[in-house]
N, CA, C and O of each residue as an XYZ file, in Angstrom:
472
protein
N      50.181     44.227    -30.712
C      50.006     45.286    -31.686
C      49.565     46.584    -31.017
O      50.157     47.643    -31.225
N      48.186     46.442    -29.959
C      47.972     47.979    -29.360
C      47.240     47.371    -28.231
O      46.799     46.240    -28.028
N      47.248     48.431    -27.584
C      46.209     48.592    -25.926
C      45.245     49.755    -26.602
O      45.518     50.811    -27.175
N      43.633     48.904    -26.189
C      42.794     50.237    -26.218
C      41.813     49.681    -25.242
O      41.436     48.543    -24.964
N      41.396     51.453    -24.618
C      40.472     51.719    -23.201
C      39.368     51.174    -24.149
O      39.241     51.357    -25.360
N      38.264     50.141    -22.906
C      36.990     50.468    -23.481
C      35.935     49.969    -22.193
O      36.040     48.985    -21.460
N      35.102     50.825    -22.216
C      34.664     51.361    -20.755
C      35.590     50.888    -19.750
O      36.770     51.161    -19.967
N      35.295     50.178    -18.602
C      36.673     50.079    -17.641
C      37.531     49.111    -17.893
O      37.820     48.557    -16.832
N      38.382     48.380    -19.305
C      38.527     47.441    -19.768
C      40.001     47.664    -20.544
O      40.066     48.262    -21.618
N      40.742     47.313    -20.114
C      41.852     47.376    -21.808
C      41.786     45.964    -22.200
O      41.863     44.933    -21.533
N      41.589     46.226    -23.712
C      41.858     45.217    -24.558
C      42.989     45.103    -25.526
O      43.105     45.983    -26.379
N      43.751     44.210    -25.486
C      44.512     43.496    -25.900
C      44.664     43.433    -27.171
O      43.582     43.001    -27.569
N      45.529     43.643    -28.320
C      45.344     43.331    -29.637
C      46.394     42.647    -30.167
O      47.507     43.131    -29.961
N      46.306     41.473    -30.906
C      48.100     40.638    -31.490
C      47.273     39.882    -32.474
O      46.106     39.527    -32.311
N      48.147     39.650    -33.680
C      48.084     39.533    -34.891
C      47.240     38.625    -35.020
O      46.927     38.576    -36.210
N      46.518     37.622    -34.230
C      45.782     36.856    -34.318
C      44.858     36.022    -32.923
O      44.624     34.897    -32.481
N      44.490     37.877    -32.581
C      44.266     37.793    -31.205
C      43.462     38.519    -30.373
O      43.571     39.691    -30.732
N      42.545     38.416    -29.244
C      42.114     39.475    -28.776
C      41.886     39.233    -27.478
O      41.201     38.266    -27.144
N      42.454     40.118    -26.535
C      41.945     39.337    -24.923
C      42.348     40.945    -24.175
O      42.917     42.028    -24.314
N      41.737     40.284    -23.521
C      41.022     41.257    -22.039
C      42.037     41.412    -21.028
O      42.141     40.438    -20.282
N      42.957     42.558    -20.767
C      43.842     42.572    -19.522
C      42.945     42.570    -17.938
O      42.077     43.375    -17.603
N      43.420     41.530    -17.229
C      42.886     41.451    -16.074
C      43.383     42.479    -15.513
O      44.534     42.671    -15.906
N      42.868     43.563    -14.433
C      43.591     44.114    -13.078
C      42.574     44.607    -12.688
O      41.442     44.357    -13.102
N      42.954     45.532    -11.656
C      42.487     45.671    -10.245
C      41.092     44.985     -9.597
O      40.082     45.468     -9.085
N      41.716     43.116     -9.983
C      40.456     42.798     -9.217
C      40.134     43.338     -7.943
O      40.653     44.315     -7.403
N      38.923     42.359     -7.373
C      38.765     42.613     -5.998
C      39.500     40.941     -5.255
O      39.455     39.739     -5.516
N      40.151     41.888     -4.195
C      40.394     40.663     -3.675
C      39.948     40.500     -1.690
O      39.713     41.526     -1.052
N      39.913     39.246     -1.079
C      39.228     39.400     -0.192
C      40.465     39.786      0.769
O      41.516     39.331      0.318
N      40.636     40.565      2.078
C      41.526     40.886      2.887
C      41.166     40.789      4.058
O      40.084     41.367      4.163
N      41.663     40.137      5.523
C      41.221     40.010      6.596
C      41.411     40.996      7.200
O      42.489     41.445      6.810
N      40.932     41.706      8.049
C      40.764     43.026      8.532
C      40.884     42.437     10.451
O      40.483     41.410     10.999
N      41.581     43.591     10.956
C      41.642     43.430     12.347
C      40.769     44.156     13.069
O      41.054     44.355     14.250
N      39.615     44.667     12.563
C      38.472     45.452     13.940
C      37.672     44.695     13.740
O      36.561     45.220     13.806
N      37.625     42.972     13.361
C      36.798     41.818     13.843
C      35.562     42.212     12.466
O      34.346     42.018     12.476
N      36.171     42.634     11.697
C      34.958     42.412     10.332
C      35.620     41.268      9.232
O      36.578     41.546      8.511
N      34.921     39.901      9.235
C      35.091     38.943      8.755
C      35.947     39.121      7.511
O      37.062     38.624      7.355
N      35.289     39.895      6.637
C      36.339     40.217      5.060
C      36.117     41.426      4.761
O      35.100     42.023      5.112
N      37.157     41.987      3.995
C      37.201     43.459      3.143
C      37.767     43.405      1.618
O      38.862     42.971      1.259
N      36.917     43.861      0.959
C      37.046     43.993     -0.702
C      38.051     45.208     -0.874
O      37.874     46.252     -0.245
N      38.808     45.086     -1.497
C      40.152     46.081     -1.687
C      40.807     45.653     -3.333
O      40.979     44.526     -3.796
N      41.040     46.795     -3.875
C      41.853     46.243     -5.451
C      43.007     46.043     -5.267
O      43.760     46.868     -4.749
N      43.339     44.923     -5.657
C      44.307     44.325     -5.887
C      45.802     45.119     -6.048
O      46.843     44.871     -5.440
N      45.548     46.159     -7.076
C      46.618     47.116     -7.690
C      47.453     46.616     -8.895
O      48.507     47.044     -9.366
N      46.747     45.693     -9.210
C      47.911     45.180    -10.010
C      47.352     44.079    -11.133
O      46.336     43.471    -10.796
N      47.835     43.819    -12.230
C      47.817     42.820    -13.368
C      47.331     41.896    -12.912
O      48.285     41.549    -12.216
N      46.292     40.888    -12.648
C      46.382     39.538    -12.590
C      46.210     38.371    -13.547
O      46.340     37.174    -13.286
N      45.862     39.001    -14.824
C      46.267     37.867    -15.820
C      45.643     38.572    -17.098
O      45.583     39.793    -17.237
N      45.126     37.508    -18.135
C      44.176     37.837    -19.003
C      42.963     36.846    -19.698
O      42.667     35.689    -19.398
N      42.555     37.474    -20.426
C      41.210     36.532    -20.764
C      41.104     36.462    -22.137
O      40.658     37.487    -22.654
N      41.345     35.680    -22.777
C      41.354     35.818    -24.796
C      39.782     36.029    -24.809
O      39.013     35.799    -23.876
N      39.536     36.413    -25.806
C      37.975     37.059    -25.969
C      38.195     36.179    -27.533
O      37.152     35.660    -27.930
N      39.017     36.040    -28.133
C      39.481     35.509    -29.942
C      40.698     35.119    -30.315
O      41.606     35.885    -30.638
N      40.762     33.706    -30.276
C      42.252     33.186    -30.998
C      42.513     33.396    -32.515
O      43.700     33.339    -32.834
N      41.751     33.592    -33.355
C      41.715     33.659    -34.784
C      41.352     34.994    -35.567
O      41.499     35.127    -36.782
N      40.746     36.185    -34.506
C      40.419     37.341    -34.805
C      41.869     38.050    -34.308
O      42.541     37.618    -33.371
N      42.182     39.125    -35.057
C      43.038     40.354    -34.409
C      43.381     41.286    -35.542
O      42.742     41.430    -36.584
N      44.570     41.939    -35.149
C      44.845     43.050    -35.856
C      46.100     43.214    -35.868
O      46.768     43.062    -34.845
N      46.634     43.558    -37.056
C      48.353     43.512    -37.462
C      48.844     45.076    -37.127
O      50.004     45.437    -36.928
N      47.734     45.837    -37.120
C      47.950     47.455    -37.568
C      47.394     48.136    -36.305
O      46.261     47.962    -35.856
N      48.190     48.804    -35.880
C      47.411     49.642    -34.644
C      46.766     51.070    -35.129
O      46.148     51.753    -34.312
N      46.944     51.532    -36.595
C      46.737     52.411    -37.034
C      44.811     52.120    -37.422
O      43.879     52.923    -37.368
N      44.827     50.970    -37.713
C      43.373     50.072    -38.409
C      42.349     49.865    -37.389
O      41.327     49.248    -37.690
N      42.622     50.574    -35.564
C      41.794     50.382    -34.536
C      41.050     51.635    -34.543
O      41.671     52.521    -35.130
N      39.620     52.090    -33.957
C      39.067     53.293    -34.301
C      38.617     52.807    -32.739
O      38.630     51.614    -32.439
N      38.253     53.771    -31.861
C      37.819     53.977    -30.520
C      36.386     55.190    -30.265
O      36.304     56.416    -30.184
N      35.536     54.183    -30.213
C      34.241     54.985    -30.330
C      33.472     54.948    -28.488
O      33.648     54.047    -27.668
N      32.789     55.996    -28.328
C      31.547     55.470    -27.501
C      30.370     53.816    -27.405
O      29.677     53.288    -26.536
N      30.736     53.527    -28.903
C      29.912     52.424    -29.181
C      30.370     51.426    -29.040
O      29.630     50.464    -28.832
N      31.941     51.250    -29.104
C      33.170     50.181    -28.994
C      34.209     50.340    -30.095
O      34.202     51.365    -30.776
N      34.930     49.561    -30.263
C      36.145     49.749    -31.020
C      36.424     48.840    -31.960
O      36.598     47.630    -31.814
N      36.467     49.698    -33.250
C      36.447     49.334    -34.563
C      37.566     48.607    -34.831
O      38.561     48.609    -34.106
N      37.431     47.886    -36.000
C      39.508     47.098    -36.426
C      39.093     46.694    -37.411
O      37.934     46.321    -37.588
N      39.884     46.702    -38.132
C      40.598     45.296    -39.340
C      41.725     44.358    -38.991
O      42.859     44.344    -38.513
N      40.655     43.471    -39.565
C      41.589     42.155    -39.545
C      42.446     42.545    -41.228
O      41.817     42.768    -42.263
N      43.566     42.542    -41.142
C      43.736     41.848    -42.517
C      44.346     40.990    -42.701
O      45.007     40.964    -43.739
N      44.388     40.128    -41.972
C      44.522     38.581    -42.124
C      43.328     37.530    -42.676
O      43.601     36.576    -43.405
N      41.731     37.900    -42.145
C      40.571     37.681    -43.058
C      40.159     38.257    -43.213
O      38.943     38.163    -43.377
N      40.913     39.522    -43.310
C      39.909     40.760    -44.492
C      38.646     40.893    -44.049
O      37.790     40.167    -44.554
N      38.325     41.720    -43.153
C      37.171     42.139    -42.533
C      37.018     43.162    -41.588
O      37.847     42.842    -40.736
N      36.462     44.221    -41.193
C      35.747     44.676    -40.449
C      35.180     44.679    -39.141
O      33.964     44.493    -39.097
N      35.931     44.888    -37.810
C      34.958     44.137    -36.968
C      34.797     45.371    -35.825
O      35.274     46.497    -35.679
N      33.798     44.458    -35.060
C      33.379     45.668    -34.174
C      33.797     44.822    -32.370
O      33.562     43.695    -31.936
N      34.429     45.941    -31.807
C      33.935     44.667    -29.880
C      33.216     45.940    -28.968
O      33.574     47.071    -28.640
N      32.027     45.113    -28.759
C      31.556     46.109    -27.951
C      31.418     44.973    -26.507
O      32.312     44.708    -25.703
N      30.173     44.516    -26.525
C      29.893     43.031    -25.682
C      30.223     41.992    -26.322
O      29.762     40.947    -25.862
N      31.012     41.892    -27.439
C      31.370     40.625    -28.157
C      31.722     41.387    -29.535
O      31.524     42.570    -29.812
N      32.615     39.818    -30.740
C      33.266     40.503    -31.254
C      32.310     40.109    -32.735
O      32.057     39.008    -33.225
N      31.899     41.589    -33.209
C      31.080     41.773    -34.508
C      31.333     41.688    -35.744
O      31.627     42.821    -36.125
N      31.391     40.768    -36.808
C      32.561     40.828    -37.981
C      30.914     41.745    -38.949
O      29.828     41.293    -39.311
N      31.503     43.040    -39.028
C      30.818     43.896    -39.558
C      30.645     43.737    -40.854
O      29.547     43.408    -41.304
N      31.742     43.957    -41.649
C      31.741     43.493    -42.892
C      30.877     42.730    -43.773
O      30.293     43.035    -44.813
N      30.974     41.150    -42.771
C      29.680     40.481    -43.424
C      28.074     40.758    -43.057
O      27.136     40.543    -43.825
N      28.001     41.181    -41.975
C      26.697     41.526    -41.304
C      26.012     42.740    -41.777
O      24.795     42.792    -41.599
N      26.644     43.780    -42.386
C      26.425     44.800    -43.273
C      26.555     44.925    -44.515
O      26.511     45.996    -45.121
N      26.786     43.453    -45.158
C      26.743     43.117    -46.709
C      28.255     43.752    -47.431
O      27.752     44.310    -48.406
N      28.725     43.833    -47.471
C      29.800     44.354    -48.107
C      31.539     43.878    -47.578
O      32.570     44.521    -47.377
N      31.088     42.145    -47.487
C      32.233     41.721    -46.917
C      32.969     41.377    -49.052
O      34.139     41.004    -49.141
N      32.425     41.500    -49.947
C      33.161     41.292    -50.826
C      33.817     42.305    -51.305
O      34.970     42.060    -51.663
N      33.357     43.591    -51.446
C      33.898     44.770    -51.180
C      35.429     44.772    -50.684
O      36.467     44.833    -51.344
N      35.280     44.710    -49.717
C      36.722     44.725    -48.462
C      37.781     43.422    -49.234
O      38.905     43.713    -49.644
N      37.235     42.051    -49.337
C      38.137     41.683    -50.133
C      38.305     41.746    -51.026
O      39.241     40.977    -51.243
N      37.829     42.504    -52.464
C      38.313     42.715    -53.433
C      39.220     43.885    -53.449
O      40.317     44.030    -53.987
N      38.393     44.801    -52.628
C      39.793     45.952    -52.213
C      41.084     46.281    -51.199
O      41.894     47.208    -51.164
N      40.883     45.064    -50.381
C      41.782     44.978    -49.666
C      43.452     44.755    -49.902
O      43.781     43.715    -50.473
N      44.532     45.721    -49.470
C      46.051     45.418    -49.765
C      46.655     45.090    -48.606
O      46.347     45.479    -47.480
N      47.551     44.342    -48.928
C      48.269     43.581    -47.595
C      49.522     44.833    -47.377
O      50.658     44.551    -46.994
N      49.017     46.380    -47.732
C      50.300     46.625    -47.096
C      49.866     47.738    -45.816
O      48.674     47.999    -45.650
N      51.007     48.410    -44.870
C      50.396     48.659    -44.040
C      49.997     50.082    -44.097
O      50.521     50.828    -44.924
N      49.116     50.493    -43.281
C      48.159     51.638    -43.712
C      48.559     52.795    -42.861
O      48.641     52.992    -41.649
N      48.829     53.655    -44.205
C      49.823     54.660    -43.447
C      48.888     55.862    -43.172
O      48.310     56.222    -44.198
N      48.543     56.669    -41.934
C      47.667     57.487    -41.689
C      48.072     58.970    -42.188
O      47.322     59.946    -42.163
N      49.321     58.944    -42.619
C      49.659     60.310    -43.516
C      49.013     61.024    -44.369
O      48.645     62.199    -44.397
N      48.871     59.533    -45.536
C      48.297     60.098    -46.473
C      47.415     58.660    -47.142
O      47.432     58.096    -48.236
N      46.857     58.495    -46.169
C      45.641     57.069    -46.882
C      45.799     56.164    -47.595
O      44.776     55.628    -48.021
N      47.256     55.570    -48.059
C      47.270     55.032    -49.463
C      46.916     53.556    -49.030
O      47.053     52.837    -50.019
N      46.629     53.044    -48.249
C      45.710     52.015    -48.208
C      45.200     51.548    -46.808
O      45.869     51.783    -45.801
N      44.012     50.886    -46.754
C      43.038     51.055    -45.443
C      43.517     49.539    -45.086
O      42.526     48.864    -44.809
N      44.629     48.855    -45.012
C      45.146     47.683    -44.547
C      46.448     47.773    -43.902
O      46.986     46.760    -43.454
């Protein structure tokens, strides 16, 4: 669904999903002026890390990118969530997870002109 920066991190977003793009690890390199190992980045993809099999986001329009971390809706369980160091289902933790599902529409949320926040 989307790529978003968050501090040195892209994260991953699919409809029922959330994971962590691996790259520029460090990797170890043997060096020839007789210094045992050298740390050097990689340059490149080396895999990924799911952070949530059952959390994600259908809408790339429904992601918000803050200093604090990055906002989403699920609307698959209708909720609110936050990832900063882990993933925050806001909604319920701020009382107003019935809210969101009573107002929630399964259609997709067009940033034109607001006609619905799903």
């Amino acid at each position: 669904t989307a790529l978003r920066k968050f501090n040195n991190n892209i994260i991953a977003f699919q409809e029922t999903g959330i994971s962590q793009i691996l790259y520029n690890e460090n990797t170890q390199i043997s060096t020839t002026e007789g210094v045992p190992i050298e740390l050097a980045n990689s340059g490149k993809v080396t895999g990924k890390r799911y952070l949530s099999n059952d959390i994600g986001c259908t809408n790339k329009w429904s992601i918000c990118s803050t200093p604090f971390g990055l906002f989403f809706i699920d609307d698959l369980s209708k909720g609110i969530y936050s990832f900063s160091e882990g993933i925050t289902d806001v909604s319920n933790k701020l009382g107003f997870d019935s809210w969101i599902r009573e107002n929630s529409k399964v259609e997709l949320w067009d940033p034109l002109n607001f006609k619905s926040f799903m």
